[in-house]
N, C-alpha and C positions, 0 to 999 in steps of 0.2 A: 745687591749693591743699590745706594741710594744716588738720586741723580742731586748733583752738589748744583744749587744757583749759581751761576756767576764763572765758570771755570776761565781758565785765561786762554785755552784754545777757541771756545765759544766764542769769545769777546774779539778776536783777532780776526776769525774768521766773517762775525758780522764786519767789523771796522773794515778789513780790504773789501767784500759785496759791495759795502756801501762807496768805498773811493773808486773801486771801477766801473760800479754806476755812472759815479759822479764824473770820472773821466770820459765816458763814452757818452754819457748826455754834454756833457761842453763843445767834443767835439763833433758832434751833432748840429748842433746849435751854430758851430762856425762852417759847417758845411752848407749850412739851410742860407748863410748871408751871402751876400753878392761875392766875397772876400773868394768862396770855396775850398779854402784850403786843406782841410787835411785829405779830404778826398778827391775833390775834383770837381763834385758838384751835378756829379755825374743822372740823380733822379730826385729828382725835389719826394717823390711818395716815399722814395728809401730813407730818408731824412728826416719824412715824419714820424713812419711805424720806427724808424732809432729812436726820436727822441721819445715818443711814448711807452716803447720796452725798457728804454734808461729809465725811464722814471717812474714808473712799477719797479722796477729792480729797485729803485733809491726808500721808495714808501716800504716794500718788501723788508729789507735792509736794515730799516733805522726802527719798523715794528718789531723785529726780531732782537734787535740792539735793549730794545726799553723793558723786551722781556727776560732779557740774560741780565740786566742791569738790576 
């Protein structure tokens, strides 16, 4: 068997990587402001290694995307 470009389980599976990156860097991002809210606000360092593993996951995500594309 030949591996097809483009399959639409591929494509689906980058698209959500990429939105729950995209989710979890946002709410990252509103934890790190004075607001705190989705967490609490509980460690400004937890907040940073979030938002830098969210967004490896987002570059991860949208590189894999360009190559099923």
């Amino acid at each position: 068997m030949q591996a097809v470009k483009g399959l639409s389980m591929e494509k689906w599976l980058c698209w959500s990587s990429l939105g729950v990156a995209g989710l979890m860097l946002l709410l990252f991002i509103l934890d790190i402001t004075p607001m705190a809210f989705p967490f609490g606000g509980l460690s400004k360092l937890v907040d940073v290694l979030g938002i830098i593993a969210s967004g490896v996951l987002v570059y991860l995500a949208f590189n894999a995307l360009r190559d099923v594309l």
